[in-house]
N, C-alpha and C positions, 0 to 999 in steps of 0.2 A: 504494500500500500504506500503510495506516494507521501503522503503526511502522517505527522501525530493528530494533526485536524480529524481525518480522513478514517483514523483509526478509532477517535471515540465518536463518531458519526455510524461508521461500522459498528461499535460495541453497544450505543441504544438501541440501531436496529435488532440486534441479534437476542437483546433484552425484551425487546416485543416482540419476540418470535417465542421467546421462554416464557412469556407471561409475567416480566417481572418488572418492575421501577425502578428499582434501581441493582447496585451491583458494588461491591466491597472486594478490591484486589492489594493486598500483601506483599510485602517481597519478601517472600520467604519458600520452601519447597515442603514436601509431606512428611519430614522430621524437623520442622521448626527451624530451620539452620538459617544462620546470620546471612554465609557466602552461598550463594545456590548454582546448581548446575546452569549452561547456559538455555534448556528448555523450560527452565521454572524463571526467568526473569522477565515474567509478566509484565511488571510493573514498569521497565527500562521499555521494552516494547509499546507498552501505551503512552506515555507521556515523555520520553529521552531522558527521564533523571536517571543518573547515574552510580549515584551514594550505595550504600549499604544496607540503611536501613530507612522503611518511609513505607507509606501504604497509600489507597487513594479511594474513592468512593465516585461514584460516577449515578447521579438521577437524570431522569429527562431534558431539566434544564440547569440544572447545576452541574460543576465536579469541583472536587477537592485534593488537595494531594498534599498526606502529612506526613512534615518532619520534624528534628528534633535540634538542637545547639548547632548541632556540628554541620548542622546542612542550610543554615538560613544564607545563606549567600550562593550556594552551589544551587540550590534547586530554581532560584531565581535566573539564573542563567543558563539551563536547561529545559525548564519545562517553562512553557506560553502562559502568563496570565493571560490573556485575553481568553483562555477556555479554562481556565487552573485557577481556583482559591490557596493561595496557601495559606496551612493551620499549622499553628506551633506545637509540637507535644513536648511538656507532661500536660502546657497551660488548658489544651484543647483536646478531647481524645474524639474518637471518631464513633463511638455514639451519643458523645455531646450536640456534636454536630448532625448527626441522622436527624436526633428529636425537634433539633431547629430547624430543618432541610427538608424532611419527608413527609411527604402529602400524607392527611389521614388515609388509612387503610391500606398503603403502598404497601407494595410484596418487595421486602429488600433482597438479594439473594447474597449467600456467601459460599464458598467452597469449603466444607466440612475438612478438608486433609489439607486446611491450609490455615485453620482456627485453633485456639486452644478453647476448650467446654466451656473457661473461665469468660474469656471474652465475647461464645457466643450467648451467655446469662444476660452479663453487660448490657449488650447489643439489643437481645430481646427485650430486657425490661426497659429499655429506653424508649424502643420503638414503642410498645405498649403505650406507654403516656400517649403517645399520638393515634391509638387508634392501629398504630401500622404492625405489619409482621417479619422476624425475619424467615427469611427460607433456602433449607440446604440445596445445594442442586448437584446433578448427578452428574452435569457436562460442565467443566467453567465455561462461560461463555468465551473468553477470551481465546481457550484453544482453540475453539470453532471458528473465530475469525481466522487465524491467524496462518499465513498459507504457507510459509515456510519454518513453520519451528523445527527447531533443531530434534532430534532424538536423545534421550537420556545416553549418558556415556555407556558405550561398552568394553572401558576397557577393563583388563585383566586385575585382578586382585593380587596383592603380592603379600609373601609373610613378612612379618615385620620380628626381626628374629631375636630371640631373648637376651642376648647378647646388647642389643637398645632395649630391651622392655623390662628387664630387670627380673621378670616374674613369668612363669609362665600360664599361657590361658586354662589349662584345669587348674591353678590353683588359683586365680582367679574365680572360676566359676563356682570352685569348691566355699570359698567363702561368701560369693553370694546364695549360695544354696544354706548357708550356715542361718545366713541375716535371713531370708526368706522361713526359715524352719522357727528363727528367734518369733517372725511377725504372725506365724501360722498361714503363711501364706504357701503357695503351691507353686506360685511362678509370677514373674517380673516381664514386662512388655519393655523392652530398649527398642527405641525410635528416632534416639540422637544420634547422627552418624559415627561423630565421635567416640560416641560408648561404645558401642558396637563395634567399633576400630580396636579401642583402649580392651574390651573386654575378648577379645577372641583373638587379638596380636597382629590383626592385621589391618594392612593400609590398601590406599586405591586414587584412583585419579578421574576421579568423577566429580569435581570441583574444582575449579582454580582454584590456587596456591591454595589449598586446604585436602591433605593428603587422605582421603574417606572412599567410599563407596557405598553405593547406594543399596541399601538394604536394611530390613527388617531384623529383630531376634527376639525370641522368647527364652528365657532360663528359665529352668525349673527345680525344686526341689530337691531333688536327687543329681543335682549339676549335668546333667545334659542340659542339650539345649537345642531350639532347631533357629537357623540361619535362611533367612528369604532373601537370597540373592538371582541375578538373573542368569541363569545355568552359561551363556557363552561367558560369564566373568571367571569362573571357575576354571583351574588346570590339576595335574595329578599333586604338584607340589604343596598346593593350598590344602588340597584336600586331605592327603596324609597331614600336614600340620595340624588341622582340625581333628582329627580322629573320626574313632567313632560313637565318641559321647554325642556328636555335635551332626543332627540328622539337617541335610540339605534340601531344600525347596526352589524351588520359582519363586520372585520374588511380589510377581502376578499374584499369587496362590495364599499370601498374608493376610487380605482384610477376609477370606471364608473361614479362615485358619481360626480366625477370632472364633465363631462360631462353636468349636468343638474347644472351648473353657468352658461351658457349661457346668454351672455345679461347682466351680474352682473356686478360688479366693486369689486373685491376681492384684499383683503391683502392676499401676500404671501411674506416671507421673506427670500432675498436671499442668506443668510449666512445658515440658517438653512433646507427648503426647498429643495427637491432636484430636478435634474433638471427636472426629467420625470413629478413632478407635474405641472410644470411652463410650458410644451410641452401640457400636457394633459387641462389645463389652456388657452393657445393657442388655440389651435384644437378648442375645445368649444366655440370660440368667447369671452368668458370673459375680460373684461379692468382690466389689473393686474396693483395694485398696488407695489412697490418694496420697502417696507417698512418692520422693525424691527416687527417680531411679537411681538403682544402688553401682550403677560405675562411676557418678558423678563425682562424690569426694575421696574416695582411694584415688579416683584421675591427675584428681589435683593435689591429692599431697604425693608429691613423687619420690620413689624411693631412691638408693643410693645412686645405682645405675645409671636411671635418669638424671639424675644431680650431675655425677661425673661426665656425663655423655652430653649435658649444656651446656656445662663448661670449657669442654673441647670444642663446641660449634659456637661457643662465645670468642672463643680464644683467636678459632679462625677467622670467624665473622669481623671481629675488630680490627685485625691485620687488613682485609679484604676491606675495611669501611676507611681506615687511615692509608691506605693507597690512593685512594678515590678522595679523600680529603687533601691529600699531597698535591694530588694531580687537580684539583680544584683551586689550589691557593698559586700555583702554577699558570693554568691556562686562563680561570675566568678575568682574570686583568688584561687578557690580551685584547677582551670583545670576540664577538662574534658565538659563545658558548649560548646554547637554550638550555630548557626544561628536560627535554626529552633527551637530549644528546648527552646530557648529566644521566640521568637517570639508567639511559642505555648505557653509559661507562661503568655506573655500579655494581650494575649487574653482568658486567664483563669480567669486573677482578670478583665478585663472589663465584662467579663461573669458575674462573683461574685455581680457586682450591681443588678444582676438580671432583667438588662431594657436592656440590649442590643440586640436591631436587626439584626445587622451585624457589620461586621468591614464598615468602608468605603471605604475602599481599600485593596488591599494584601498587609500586614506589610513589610518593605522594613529593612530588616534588615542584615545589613552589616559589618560585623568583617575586620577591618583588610582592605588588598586590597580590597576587594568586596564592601566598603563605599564608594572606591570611585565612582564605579558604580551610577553614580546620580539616575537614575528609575532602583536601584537593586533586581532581583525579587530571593529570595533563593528558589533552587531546593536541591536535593538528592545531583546530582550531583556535585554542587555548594557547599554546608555545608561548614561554614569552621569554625573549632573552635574559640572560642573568649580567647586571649593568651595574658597573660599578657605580659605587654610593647603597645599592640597595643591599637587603637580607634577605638570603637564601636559606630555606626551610628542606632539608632532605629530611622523609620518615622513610624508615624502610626496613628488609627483613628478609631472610633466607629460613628456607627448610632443608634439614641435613638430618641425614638418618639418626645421628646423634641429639638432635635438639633442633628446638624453632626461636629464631630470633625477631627482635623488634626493636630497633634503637633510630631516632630521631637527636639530631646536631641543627643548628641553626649559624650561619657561615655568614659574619660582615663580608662583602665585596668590594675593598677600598676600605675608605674609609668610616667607620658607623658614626651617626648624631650621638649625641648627648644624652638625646630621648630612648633613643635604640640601645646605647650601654645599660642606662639606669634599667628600663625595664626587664631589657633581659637579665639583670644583676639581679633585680626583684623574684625574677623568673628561677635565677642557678640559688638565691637564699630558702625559697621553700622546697627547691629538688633537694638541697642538703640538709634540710629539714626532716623531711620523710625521710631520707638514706639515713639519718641519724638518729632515727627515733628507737625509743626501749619501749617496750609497754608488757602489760600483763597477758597471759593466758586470758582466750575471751572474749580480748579486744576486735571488736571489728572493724571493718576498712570505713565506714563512713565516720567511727572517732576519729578517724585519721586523718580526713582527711583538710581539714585549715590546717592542721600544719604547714601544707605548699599553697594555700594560699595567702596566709596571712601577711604576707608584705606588701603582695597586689591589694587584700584588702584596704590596708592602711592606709595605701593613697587612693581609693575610691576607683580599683582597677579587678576585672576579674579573668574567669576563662566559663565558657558553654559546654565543656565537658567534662568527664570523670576522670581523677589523677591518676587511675593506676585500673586494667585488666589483668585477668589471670591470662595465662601462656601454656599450651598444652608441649607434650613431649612427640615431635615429631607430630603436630597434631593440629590444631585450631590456632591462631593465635590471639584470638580473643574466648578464652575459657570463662566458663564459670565452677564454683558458685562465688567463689572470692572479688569482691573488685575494693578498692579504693573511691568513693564516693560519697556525696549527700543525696542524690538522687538516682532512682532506678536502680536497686538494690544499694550493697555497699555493708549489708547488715552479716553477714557470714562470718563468724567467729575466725580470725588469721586461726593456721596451723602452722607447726614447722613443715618443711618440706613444699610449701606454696612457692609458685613463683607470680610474682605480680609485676607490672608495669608501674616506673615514676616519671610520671609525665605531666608537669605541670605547664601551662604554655599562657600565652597571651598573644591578641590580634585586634591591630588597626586597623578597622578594615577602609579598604583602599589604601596602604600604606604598605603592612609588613605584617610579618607574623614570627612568635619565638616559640620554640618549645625543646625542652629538652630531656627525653628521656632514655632512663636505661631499664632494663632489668632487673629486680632485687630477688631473693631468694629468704623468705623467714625463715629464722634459725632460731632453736632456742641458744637464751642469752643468758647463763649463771651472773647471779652477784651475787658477791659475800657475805653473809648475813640478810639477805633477802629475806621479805616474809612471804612473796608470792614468788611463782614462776613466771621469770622473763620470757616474750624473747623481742628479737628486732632484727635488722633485713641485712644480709650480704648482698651487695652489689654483685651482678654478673657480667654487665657489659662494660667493655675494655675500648674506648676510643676518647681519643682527647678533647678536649670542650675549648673552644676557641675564646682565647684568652685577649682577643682582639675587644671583643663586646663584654669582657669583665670591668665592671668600675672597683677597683678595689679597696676604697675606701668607703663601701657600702657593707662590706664586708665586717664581722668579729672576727677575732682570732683564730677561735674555734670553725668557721667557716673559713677560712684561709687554709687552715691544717686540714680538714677533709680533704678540700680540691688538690692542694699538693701532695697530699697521700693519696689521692685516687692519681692524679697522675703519674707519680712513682710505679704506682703497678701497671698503669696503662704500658707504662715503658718498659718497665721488668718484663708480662707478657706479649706484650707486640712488637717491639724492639729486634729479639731475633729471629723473627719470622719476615724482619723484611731489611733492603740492605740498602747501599749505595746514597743517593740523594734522599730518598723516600726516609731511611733510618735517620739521615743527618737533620731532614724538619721536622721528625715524630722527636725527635732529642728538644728541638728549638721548642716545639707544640706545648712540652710535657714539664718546661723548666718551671721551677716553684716561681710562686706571684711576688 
C-alpha cells in the first residue's frame, strides 16, 4: 500500500467488514515481548513509528497512537498528526481514552494473543461506562490487510551449551517441578520467549538482536515438559540436548494443547501470559494459578558462570567500544563523519572480536539534536552529521555467547559549552551515585532511584526515563523483574547476582543529549559490625568516560576517586587488548582528573 494514509483507510474498511468500531493494535507479539519478530510489527506497518514500545487505537473517525518518555519526540517525527493523536503514557492509558472516544454501544475489537487478561478487565470496564463492548476477534484485522507480511522466522534452534549456562536444563526443570509441587500445582504455562530460552538452554534467531525463538512450553510436575516449537526449527542436535523428558510438538498445536489441562491446577502468569491463554485455560476447566512464571527470577539472578562469562564479553566489548572511541576523537574533527557511518564502524570493531552474535539492539546513535531523541533510531532520512561544537550520544550493545552488553558514552566534538560540561557533570555525579551506593537486603530499585537524579533535581532539571534495566545472559537486554525506577515497576527486591543498567541521562531537546551508562552487577556487601545484610553494585562495563565534558570542580572528592578508580581499571582491563596509537589515547583517556 502506497501510504500510512492508505493503510488506516484500509484498516476501517476491513473493521466494517468484521462488524467492528473500532480496533486496539500493540507492539508486541503472542509472548508479550518488548523486540518482536518482523511479522508481528503491526504497529510500525500502520503508522511508521518506529520505537519499541507504543500501541495505537484506530475508531471511525479518530486514531491514537500511544507512547511513553522516551518517545515524545520520535513519534512526532514519524507518524502524521494530521491522522494521529498523540497520548502520553503513564499520564493517559488507552482505555482512558476509549471511554472518551467511543461511541455508545461501539464493538471495540482486540487480539486476544496480543493482551494481557489484566488489560482486557481494564478495557472492558471502561468501555462499559459508555454503553460500548470490547470484543476478541479471531482474524487481526490488520493481517488481512496486509499483503506482504513477512513469515515468522524459520530458523534453526541452537543449544546454548552449559558451559554459558552455568546449569543444566533438567536441573532446571527439576527445580521448577520442586516450586510447582511446593504451590500444589501440576504444571506452569512459559510464554516468554526468554524463559523458555533460559529454561531449556536454548537460543534462536527469530528476533533481532534478541537471541529467542519462537515457541511455546508447558512444565510439569514430575519435570518433563512438552516444547511447541515449529518442527523445521528442530535438528538431531537440539533434540538429543532436550532429551526425553522434554516431548516435542508443533508449535500450531499449543492453544488445543491448553485444552487437555483439564482438571489440572496450572501456573500461568499474568504479566506475561496473554489473555486468550488464561480464556483457553478457563474453557478447559483448569484451577489457574496467577503467579510469576517460575524462570523469571532464577533468570535474573545469575549464577557464577554467567557472572564470569559477562565479564569476559564486558572485557571485550570495552576494548571493541574504546577503539571506536579512539577512532572517533581521530576522525570526527576532520568533518565529513554521520550517524550511521559511526554507528556502522562500531559495529565493525565489535565484529573484529570475532564472537559477536548480534548487536543487542539497533545502535542508537545520535549527533547533535537527534541525542536528544532518548530511543533514537538513525535512518537515511534522519543522518545527521557529527559537527564539531556538538555532542554525540552513542548507546549500544553486543550479544556474545558469553554475555549481553549495553553501554552508552556521550562524546564532546571540539569543543563543549559550559552548559554541556555542567550538565553532563550533573549527569556523571548521580551515575557515581548509584555505582556507589550500599543499601540493605530488600531494597528495591525504585528506592534507588534519586540517587542519579538528585543533582538534575537540584537545579530544576530531569530525564523521561528509568535509570537502570535488568540485562539477560546471552539473552534480552532489557530483563525483568528488577529495574531501577519511580515509575512502571522499579519495586522488585535487588538480589545479589542481578545485573542492572546505570543510566542516568539528560536532553535538550533541539540541542543535545547526555547519558551515560554502564552495567552494574549486585553483590553482596559485608560491613563490620553491620546489623543488617549489605549489599551494593560492581561495575561491569570497562570504557573511559570522556573527561573532555567533566567540570571538575562540580565534583567531591569522593567522586573524583570513583572516576579515577574506575578508570585505572578501564586501563588495567583494556589496555592490553589493544596497542599502538589506540593504547597511547586509552592511557591519555584514563589519566586521573
Amino acid at each position: 500500500m502506497s501510504s500510512y494514509e492508505d493503510r488506516l483507510k484500509a484498516l476501517r474498511a476491513q473493521l466494517v467488514r468484521q462488524k467492528l468500531d473500532g480496533f486496539v493494535v500493540p507492539l508486541t507479539d503472542e509472548h508479550m515481548s518488548e523486540y518482536v519478530g518482523a511479522y508481528a510489527q503491526r504497529l510500525a506497518w500502520l503508522t511508521g513509528f518506529q520505537g519499541s514500545a507504543g500501541s495505537a487505537v484506530v475508531l471511525p473517525e479518530d486514531a491514537a497512537i500511544f507512547v511513553d518518555g522516551r518517545y515524545t519526540l520520535q513519534v512526532r517525527e514519524q507518524v502524521d498528526g494530521a491522522h494521529w493523536q498523540y497520548q502520553s503514557v503513564p499520564q493517559t492509558s488507552i482505555a482512558a481514552w476509549l471511554k472518551d472516544h467511543a461511541g455508545q454501544g461501539a464493538r471495540i475489537g482486540y487480539d486476544p494473543w496480543l493482551h494481557t487478561s489484566s488489560w482486557v478487565k481494564q478495557a472492558t470496564e471502561a468501555l462499559a461506562e459508555k454503553g460500548a463492548e470490547l470484543v476478541a476477534v479471531d482474524t487481526n484485522p490488520i493481517d488481512a490487510i496486509w499483503p506482504d507480511r513477512p513469515a515468522p522466522s524459520s530458523a534453526k534452534l541452537v543449544v546454548h551449551d552449559d558451559r554459558f549456562a552455568g546449569r543444566s536444563a533438567a536441573e532446571k526443570r527439576a527445580e521448577m517441578a520442586d516450586w510447582l509441587t511446593g504451590k500444589k500445582a501440576d504444571a506452569a504455562i512459559l510464554s516468554a520467549l526468554d524463559s523458555i530460552a533460559w529454561t531449556f538452554n536454548i537460543r534462536g534467531k527469530d528476533v533481532d538482536r534478541t537471541p529467542v525463538a519462537l515457541a511455546y512450553a508447558i512444565v510439569h510436575a514430575d519435570a518433563t515438559a512438552d516444547l511447541y516449537v515449529a518442527p523445521e526449527k528442530m535438528d538431531e542436535a537440539v533434540a538429543q540436548h532436550l532429551g526425553n523428558a522434554v516431548r516435542i510438538h508443533d508449535r500450531a498445536a499449543f492453544a488445543d494443547a491448553l485444552a487437555d489441562l483439564a482438571g489440572k491446577t496450572v501456573v500461568a502468569d499474568p504479566e506475561r501470559a496473554v489473555a486468550a491463554i488464561f480464556e483457553a485455560l478457563e474453557q478447559a476447566g483448569a484451577t489457574i494459578l496467577p503467579l510469576r512464571d517460575p524462570a523469571v527470577l532464577p533468570k535474573a539472578i545469575k549464577n557464577g558462570t554467567e557472572i564470569a562469562g559477562h565479564k569476559a564479553a564486558q572485557a571485550r566489548d570495552g576494548a571493541a567500544l574504546s577503539r571506536f572511541l579512539h577512532w572517533i576523537a581521530a576522525e570526527a574533527p576532520r568533518g565529513g563523519l554521520t550517524e550511521i557511518a559511526a554507528a556502522d564502524r562500531l559495529e565493525a570493531f565489535r565484529k573484529e572480536t570475532g564472537l559477536l552474535e548480534d548487536l543487542s539492539f539497533d545502535t542508537i546513535s545520535g549527533a547533535g539534536p537527534n541525542g536528544a531523541v532518548v530511543h533514537y533510531r538513525v535512518e537515511e532520512k534522519t543522518n545527521r552529521p557529527i559537527e564539531t561544537g556538538s555532542l554525540y550520544l552513542v548507546d549500544s550493545g553486543g550479544q556474545y555467547r558469553d554475555g549481553t552488553t549495553d553501554v552508552t558514552r556521550t562524546i564532546a566534538i571540539g569543543t563543549p559549552t559550559d552548559e554541556m560540561r555542567r550538565r553532563f557533570t550533573l549527569v556523571l555525579k548521580g551515575h557515581v551515585a548509584l555505582a556507589r551506593a550500599v543499601f540493605p537486603k530488600g531494597t528495591r530499585g525504585g528506592q534507588l532511584d534519586l540517587l542519579a537524579r538528585q543533582y538534575l533535581w537540584a537545579e530544576g532539571l530531569d530525564y523521561a526515563h528509568g535509570t537502570g534495566h535488568g540485562v539477560g545472559s546471552f539473552l534480552s537486554v532489557h530483563e525483568g523483574p528488577q529495574r531501577i525506577a519511580t515509575f512502571g515497576g522499579g519495586d522488585e527486591p535487588l538480589a545479589a547476582g542481578m545485573i542492572l543498567s546505570n543510566e542516568p541521562g539528560y536532553y535538550k531537546t533541539g540541542e543535545y543529549g547526555i547519558r551515560i551508562e554502564n552495567l552494574v552487577l549486585v553483590e553482596d556487601r559485608p560491613i563490620p559490625g553491620a546489623e543488617k545484610e549489605m549489599l551494593g553494585f560492581e561495575t561491569l562495563t570497562f570504557a573511559p568516560i570522556d573527561r573532555a565534558l567533566i567540570a571538575v570542580d562540580l565534583l567531591s572528592p569522593e567522586e573524583r576517586g570513583w572516576i579515577d578508580a574506575y578508570h585505572a581499571q578501564v586501563l588495567a582491563i583494556v589496555s592490553p587488548q589493544l596497542d599502538g596509537d589506540a593504547r597511547d589515547w586509552l592511557t591519555a583517556a584514563c589519566a586521573p582528573l
